[in-house]
C-alpha positions as CSV (number, residue, x, y, z in Angstrom):
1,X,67.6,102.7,113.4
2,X,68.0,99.7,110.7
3,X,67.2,96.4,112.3
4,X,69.0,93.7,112.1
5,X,67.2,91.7,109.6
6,X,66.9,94.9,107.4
7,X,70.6,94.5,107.2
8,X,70.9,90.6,106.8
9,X,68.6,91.3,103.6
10,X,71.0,93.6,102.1
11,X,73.9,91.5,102.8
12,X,73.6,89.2,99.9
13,X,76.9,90.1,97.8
14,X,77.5,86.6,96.5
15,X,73.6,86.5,95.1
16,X,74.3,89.9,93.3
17,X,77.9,88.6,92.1
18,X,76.6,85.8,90.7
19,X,73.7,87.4,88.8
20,X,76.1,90.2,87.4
21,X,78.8,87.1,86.4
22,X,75.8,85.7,84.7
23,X,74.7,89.0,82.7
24,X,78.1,89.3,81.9
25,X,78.5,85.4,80.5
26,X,75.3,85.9,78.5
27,X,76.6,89.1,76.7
28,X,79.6,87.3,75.4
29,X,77.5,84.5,75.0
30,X,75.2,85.7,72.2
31,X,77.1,88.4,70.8
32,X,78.6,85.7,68.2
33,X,75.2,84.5,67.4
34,X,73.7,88.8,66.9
35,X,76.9,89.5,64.7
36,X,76.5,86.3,63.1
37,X,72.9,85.7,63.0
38,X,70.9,89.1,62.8
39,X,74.1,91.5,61.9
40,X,74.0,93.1,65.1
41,X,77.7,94.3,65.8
42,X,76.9,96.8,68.5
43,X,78.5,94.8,70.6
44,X,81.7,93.3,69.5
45,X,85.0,91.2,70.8
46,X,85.0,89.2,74.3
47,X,86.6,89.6,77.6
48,X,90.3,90.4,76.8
49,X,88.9,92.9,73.8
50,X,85.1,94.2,74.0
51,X,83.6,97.1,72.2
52,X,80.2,98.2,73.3
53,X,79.3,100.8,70.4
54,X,82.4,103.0,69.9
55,X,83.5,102.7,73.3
56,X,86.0,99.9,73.6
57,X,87.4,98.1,76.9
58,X,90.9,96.3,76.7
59,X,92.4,93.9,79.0
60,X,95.1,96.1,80.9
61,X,97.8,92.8,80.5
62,X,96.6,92.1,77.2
63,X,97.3,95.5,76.2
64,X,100.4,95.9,78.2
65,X,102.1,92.5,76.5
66,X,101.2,94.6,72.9
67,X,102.8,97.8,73.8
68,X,105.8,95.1,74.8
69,X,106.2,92.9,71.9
70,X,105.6,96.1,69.4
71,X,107.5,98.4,71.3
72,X,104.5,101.4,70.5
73,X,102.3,103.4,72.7
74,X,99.1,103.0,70.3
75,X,96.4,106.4,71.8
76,X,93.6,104.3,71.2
77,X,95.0,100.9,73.2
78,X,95.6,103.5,76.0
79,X,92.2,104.6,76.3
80,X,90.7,100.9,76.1
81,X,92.9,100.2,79.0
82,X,91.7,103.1,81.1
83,X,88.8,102.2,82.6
84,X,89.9,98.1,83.4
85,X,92.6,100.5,84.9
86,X,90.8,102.9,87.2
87,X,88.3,99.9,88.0
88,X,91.2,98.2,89.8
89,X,92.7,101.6,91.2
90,X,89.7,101.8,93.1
91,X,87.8,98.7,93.8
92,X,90.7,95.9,92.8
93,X,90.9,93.0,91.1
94,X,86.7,92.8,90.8
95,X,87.0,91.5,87.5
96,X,87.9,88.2,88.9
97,X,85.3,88.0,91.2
98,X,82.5,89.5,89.8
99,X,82.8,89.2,85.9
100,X,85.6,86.5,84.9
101,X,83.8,83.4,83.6
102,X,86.6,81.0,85.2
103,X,85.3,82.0,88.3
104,X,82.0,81.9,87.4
105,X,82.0,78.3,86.2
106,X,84.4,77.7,89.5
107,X,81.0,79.2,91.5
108,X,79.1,76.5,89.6
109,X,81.3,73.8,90.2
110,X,80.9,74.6,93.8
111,X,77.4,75.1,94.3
112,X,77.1,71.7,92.2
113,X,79.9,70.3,95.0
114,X,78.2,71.4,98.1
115,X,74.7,69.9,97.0
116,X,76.3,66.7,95.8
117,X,78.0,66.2,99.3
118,X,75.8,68.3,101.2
119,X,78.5,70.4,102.8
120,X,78.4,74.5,103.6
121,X,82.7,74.6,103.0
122,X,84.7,73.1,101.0
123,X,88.3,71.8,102.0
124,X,91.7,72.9,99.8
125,X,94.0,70.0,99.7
126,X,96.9,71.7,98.9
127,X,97.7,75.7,99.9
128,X,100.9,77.1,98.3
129,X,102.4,80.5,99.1
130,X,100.2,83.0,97.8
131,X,103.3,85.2,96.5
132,X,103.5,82.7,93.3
133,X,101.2,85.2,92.3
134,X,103.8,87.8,91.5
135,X,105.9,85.5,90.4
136,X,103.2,83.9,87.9
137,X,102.7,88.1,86.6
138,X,106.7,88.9,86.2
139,X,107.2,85.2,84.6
140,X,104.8,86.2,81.8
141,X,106.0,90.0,80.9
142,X,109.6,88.1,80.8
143,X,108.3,85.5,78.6
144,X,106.6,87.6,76.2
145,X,109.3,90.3,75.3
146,X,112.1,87.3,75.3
147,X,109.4,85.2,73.0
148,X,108.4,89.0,71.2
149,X,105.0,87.4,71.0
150,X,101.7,88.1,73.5
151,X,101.3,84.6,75.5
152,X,98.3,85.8,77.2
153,X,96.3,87.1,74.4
154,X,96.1,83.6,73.0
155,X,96.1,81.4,76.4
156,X,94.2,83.7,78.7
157,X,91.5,81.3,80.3
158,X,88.7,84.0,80.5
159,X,90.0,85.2,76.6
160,X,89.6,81.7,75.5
161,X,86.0,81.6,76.5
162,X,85.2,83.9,74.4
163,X,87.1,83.2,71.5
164,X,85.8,79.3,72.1
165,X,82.3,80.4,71.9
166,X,83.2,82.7,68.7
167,X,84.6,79.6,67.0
168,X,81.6,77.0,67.9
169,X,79.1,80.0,66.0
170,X,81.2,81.2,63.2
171,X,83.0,78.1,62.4
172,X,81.6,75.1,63.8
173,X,84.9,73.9,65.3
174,X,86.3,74.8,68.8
175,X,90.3,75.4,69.3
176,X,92.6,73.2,70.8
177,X,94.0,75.6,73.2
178,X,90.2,75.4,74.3
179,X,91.6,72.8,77.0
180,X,93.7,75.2,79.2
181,X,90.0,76.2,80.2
182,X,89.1,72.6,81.2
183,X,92.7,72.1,83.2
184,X,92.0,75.3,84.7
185,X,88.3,74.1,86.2
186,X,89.8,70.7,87.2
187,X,92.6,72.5,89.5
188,X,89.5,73.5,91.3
189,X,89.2,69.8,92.4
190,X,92.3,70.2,94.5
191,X,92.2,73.6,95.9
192,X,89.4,76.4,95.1
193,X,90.3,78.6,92.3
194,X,93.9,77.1,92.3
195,X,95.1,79.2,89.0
196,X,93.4,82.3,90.2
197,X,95.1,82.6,93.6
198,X,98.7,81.3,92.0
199,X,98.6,81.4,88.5
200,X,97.0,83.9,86.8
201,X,99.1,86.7,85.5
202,X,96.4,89.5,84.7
203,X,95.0,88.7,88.3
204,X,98.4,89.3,89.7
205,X,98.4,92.7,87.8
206,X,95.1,93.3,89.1
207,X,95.7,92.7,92.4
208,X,98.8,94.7,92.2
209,X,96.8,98.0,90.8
210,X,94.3,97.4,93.2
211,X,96.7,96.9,96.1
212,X,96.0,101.0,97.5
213,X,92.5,100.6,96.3
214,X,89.5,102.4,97.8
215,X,87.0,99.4,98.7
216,X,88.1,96.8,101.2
217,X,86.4,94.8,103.5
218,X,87.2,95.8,107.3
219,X,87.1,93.6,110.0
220,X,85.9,95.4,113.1
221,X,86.4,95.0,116.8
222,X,82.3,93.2,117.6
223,X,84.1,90.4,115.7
224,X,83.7,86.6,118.3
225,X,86.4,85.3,115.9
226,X,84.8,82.5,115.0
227,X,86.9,81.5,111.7
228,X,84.3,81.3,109.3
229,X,85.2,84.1,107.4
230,X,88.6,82.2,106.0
231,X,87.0,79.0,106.1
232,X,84.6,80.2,103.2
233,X,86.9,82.8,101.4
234,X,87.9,81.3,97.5
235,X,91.0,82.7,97.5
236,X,91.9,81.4,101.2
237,X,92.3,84.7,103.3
238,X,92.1,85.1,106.8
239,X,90.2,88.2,107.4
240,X,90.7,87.8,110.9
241,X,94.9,88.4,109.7
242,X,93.6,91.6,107.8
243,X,94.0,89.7,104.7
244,X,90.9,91.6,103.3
245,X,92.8,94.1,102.9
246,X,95.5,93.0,100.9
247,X,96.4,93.1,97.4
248,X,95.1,89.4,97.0
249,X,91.9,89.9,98.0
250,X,89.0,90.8,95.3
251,X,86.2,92.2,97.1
252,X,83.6,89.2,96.4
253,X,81.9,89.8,99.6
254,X,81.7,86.2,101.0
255,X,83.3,86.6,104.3
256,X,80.5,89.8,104.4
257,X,77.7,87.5,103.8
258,X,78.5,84.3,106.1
259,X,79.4,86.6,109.4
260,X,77.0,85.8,111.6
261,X,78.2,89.1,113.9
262,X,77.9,91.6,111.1
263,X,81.8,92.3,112.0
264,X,82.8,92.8,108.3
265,X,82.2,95.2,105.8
266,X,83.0,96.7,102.8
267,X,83.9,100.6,103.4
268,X,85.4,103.0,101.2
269,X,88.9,103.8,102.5
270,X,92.6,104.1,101.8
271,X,94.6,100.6,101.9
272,X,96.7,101.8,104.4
273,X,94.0,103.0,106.6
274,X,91.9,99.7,106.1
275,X,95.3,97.9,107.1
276,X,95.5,99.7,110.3
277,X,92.1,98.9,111.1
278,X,91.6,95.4,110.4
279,X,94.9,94.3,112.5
280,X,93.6,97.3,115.6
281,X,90.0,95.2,115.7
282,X,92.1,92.0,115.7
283,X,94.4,92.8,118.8
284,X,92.5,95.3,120.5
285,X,94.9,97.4,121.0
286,X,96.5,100.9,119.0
287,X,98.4,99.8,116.2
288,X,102.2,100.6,116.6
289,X,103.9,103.3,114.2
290,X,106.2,101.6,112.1
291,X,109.7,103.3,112.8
């Protein structure tokens, strides 16, 4: 038998997110100055393109917008997508949580937030449908083949980042589109991670690959429903509503940490089983068949 502070100590998801959203920041970080500096270039590009020797990883809407505007299915492009593309399949839109450096500077601004006013949850002030998502996703794809040019490639937030930090080291100048990154942050003032649960196109295709995806978190039936689950959730889901295991949800592991009755976890599952269950251990009772 595990005890149960054996399992308190491995319940520490947003600890471990936050150290990998670090490791990733530093990597893009001082690549510009190794390429720059000490002709290193094993390492090359940012988030929406990044080579790591020959091996190279490409946004999957950064890459679909190309095959768009050029009307070409380029081999290599393909294969840079793949893995961003099975990563999703399987686990969902964990890029966002765990390696996107909006949400990492989002986690900052919120740790800074709840130390400054010395409160464990933070309040949205304004909660809009979280469809716009889609709508955010489809409104891009149409923009770009009507415009014939790739609008997220030059105003993704987590690309400019990159491609800020690039200019600073090679060029000593930073780009003006470098303030879509600073509107993005301050949205967080009104509701947590406003752009990424409404606006954020490559989230929304994300979310959409990673809507049958293998790791969700379940709610199960020891649960005393005490509602803090949502009330710490960034993107503001309602585990309790089986919204863990929907397409919105991105696998941070918050709700897993702050449940004091160990009543959620992450298990390896089909969506539509992980449906089934969360609503069952919310009701208590077998789940209907849908007719």
């Amino acid at each position: 038998m595990v005890s149960a502070s054996n399992k308190k100590t491995r319940r520490n998801y947003s600890r471990y997110r936050f150290l990998v959203q670090t490791i990733a920041f530093l990597i893009i970080l001082l690549n510009p100055f190794a390429n720059y500096y000490l002709g290193i270039n094993f390492v090359q590009g940012w988030y929406q393109s990044l080579g790591i020797g020959n091996l190279w990883f490409v946004s999957p809407l950064e890459g679909l917008e190309s095959i768009l505007v050029s009307k070409l299915i380029y081999l290599p492009l393909i294969i840079g997508m793949t893995i961003p593309i099975l990563l999703a399949l399987f686990l969902g839109r964990v890029f966002c949580s765990w390696i996107c450096p909006i949400n990492y500077f989002s986690e900052i601004l919120d740790r800074i937030r709840r130390f400054l006013f010395r409160k464990k949850f933070i309040k949205d002030r304004i909660v809009l449908p979280k469809f716009l998502l889609w709508f955010a996703l489809i409104g891009e794809l149409l923009l770009t083949m009507i415009l014939g040019a790739p609008i997220f490639v030059w105003l993704s937030p987590p690309g400019l980042v990159g491609r800020e930090i690039m200019m600073a080291v090679f060029f000593r100048t930073l780009a003006i589109e470098g303030l879509v990154i600073i509107i993005v942050l301050t949205l967080n003032l009104i509701t947590r991670r406003f752009y990424c649960r409404y606006l954020c196109p490559l989230g929304g295709l994300l979310a959409f690959l990673g809507s049958k995806r293998k790791l969700v978190v379940e709610h199960e039936s020891q649960c005393k429903k005490c509602g803090m689950c949502s009330k710490i959730c960034p993107l503001g889901l309602d585990p309790l509503n089986g919204e863990s295991s929907s397409s919105y949800c991105w696998n941070c592991g918050e709700c897993v940490d702050i449940c004091p009755d160990q009543s959620l976890n992450f298990r390896w599952h089909s969506g539509q089983l992980n449906q089934t269950s969360c609503l069952q251990a919310q009701s208590d009772i077998p789940p209907q068949d849908e007719l």
